[in-house]
Short mmCIF file of the C-alpha atoms (twelve columns), coordinates in Angstrom:
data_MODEL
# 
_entry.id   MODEL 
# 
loop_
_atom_site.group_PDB 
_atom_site.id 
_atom_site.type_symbol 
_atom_site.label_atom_id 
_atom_site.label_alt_id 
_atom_site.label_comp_id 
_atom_site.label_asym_id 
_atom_site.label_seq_id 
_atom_site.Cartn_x 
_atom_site.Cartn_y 
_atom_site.Cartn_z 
_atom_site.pdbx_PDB_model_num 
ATOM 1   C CA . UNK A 1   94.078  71.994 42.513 1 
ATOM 2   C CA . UNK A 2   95.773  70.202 45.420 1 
ATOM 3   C CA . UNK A 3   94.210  66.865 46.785 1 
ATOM 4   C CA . UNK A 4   91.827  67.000 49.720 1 
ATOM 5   C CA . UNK A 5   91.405  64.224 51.950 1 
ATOM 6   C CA . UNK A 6   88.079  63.822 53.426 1 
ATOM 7   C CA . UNK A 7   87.314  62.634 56.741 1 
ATOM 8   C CA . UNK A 8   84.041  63.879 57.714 1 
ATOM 9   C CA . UNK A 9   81.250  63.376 56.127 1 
ATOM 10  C CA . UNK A 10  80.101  66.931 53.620 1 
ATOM 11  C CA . UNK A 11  77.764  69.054 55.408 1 
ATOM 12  C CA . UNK A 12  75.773  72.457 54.192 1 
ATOM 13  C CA . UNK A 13  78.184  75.396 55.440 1 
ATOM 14  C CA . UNK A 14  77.175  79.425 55.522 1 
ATOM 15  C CA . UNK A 15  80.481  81.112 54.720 1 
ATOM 16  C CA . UNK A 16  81.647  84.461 52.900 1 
ATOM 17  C CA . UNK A 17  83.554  82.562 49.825 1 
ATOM 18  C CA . UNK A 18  84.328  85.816 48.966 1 
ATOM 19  C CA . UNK A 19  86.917  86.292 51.965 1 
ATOM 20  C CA . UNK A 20  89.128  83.842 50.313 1 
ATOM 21  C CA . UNK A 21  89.636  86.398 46.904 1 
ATOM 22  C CA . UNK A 22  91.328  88.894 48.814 1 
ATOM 23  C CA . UNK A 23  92.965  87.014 52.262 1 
ATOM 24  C CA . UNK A 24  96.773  86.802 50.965 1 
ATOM 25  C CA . UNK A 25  100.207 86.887 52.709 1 
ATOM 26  C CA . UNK A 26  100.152 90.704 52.450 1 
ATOM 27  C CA . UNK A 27  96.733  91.427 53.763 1 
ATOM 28  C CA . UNK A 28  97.074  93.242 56.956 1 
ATOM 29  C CA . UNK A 29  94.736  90.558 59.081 1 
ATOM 30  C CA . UNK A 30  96.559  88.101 57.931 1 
ATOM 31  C CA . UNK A 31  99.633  89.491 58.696 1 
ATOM 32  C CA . UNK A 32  98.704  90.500 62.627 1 
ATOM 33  C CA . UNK A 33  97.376  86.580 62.947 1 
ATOM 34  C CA . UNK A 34  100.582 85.677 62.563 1 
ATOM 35  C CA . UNK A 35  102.377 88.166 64.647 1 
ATOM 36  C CA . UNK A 36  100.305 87.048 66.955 1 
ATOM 37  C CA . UNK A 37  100.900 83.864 67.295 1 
ATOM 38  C CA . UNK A 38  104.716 84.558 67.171 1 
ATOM 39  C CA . UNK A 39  104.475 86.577 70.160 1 
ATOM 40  C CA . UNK A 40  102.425 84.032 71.748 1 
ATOM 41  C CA . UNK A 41  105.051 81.344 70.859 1 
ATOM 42  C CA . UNK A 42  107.862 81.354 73.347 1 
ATOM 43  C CA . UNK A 43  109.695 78.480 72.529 1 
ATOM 44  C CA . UNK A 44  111.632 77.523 68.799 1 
ATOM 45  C CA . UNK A 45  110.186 75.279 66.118 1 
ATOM 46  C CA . UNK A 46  111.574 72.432 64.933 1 
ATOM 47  C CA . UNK A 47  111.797 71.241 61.522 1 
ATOM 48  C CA . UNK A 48  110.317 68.184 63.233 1 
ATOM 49  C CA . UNK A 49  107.172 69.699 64.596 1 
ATOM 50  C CA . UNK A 50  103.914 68.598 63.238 1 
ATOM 51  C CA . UNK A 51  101.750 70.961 63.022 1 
ATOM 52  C CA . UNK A 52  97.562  71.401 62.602 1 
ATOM 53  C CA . UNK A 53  95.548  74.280 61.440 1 
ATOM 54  C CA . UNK A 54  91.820  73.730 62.782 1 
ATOM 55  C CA . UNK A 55  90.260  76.302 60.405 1 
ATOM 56  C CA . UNK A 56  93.039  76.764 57.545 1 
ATOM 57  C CA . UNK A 57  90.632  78.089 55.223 1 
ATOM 58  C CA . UNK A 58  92.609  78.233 52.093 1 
ATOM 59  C CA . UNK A 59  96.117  77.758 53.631 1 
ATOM 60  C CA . UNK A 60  97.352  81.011 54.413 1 
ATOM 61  C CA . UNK A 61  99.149  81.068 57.944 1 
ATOM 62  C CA . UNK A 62  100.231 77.166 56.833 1 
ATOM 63  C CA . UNK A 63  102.292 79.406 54.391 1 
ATOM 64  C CA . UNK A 64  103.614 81.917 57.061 1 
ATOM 65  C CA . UNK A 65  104.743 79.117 58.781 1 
ATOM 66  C CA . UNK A 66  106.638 77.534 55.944 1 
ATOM 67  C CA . UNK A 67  108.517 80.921 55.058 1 
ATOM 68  C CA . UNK A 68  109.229 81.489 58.824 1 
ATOM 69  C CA . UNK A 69  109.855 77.861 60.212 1 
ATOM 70  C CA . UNK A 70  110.797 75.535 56.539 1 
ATOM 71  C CA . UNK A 71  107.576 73.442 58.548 1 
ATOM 72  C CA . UNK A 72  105.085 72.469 56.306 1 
ATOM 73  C CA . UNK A 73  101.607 71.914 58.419 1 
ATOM 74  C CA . UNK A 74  98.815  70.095 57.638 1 
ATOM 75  C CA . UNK A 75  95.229  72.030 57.148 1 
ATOM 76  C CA . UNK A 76  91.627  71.342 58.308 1 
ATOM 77  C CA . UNK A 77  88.628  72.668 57.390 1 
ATOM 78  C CA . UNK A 78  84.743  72.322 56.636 1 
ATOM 79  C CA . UNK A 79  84.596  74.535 53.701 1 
ATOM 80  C CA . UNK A 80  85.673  72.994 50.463 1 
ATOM 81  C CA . UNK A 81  85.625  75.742 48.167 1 
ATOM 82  C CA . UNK A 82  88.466  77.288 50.607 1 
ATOM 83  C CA . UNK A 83  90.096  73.917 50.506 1 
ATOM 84  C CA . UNK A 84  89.760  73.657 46.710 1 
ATOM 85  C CA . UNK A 85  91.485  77.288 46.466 1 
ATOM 86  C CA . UNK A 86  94.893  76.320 48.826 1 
ATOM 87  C CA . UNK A 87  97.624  76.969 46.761 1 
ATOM 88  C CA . UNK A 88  100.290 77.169 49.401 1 
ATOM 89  C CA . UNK A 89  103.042 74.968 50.662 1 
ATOM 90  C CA . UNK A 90  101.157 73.730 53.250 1 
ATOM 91  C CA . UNK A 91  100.892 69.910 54.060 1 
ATOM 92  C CA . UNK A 92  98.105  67.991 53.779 1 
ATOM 93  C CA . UNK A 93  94.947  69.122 53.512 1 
ATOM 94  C CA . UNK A 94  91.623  67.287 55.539 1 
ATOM 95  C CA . UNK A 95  87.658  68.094 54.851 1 
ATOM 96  C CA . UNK A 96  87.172  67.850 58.506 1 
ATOM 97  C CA . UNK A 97  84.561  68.761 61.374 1 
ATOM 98  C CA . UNK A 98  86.175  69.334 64.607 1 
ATOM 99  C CA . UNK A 99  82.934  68.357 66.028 1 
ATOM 100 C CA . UNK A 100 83.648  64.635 65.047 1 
ATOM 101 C CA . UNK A 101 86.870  64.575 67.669 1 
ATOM 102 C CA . UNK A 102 88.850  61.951 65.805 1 
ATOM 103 C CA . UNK A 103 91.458  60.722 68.008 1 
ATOM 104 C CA . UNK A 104 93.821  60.288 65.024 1 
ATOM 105 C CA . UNK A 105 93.894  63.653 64.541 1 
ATOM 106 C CA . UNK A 106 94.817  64.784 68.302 1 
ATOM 107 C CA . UNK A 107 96.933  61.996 68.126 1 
ATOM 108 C CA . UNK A 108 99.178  62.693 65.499 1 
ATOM 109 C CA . UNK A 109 100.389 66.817 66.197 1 
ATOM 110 C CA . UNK A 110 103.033 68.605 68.801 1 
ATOM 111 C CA . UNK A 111 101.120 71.719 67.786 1 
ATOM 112 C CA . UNK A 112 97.606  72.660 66.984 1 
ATOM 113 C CA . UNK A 113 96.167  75.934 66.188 1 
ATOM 114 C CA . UNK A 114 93.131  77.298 65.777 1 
ATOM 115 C CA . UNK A 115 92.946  80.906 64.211 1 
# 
């Protein structure tokens, strides 16, 4: 299990768990997130960009974007039994609530995402 850092406080949560079994690099969701960002993207990416998922889940497009870019992100989210699952090479990963707008956290990224 990879380390969690948390910076909000826990809260009760109503999410599918379940989603989390079967979301992997070769689901075809998955996959199409990713495209779409890519053909959203019009610029490169630096090894040097630091880079936020808002809603990582369990890590998944964190890993697209280490096997496309060598950039290892850093993930957010409010559901710890997604967290707990993250076995990618993402970053960091943060038990946050975007709702608590931490300036340390908009503070610190060139990119942000939110899929």
């Amino acid at each position: 299990m990879r380390t969690v850092t948390q910076l909000s406080p826990p809260s009760k949560i109503n999410m599918a768990d379940k989603w989390f079994e079967f979301a992997s690099l070769d689901h075809f969701w998955i996959r199409r997130r990713f495209e779409v960002f890519q053909s959203l993207w019009n610029g490169p990416v630096s090894k040097t960009l630091k880079i936020a998922d808002i809603g990582c889940g369990h890590g998944v497009m964190l890993q697209q974007f280490f096997d496309k870019y060598s950039v290892a992100g850093d993930g957010f989210y409010v559901n710890q039994v997604a967290l707990n699952r993250a076995n990618y090479s993402v970053g960091r990963l943060f038990y946050y609530n975007i709702h608590d707008r931490l300036a340390s956290v908009k503070q610190t990224y060139d990119l942000i995402i939110l899929f």
